[in-house]
C-alpha positions in Angstrom: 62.2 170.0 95.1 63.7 172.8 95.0 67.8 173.4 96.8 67.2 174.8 99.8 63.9 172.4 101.3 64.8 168.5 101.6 63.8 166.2 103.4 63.7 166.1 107.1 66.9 163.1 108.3 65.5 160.8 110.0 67.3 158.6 111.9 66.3 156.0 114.3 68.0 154.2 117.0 66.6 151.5 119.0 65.3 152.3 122.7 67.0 149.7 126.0 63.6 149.3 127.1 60.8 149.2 124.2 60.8 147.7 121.4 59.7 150.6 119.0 62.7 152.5 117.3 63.0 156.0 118.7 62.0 159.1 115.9 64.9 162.0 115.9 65.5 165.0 113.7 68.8 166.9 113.2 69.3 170.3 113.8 69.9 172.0 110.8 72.5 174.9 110.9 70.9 178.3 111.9 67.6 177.0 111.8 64.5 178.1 114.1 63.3 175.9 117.2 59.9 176.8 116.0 60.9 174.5 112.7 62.6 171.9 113.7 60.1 171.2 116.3 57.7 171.0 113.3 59.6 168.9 111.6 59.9 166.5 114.4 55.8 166.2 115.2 55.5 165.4 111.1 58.4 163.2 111.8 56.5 161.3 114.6 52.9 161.6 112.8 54.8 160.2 110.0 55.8 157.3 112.0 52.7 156.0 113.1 54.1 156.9 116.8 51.1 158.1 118.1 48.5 156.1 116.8 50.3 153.0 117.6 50.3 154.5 121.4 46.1 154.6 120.9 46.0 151.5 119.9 47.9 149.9 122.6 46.3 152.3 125.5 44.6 149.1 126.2 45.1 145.3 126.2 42.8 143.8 123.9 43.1 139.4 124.1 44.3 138.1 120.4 40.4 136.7 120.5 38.9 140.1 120.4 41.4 141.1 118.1 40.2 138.2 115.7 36.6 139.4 116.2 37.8 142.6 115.8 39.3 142.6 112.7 36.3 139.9 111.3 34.2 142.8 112.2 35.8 145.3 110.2 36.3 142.9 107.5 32.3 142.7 107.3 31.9 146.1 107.8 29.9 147.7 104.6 30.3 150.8 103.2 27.9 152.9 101.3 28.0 156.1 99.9 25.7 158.6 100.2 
């Protein structure tokens, strides 16, 4: 890496009412909205945030989850 990009600080701090840590990014002295918002959506899609809130868009029972995941587990791939 070269001395002027590093990674973006991430810190998290726990929410009162969920259980899921909250994603932040610091501002960086004299640096652009337009970046830090960038670094804050990598940040998050790093984080799993959003495909975690898919996931639980909808209750599924720990049964179907079972026959869920024993599907997946069957699940064959081929190539073409």
């Amino acid at each position: 890496m070269s001395a002027g990009l590093s990674q973006p600080k991430i810190t998290r701090d726990t929410a009162r009412t969920t259980k899921q840590p909250l994603t932040q990014v610091e501002a960086r002295p004299d640096e652009a909205f337009d970046t830090l918002v960038r670094r804050f959506v990598r940040a998050v899609r790093h984080a799993g945030v959003l495909r975690e809130a898919k996931v639980r868009q909808w209750y599924r029972s720990p049964a179907e989850r079972r026959r869920l995941a024993a599907w997946r587990a069957r699940r064959v791939v081929t190539s073409p």
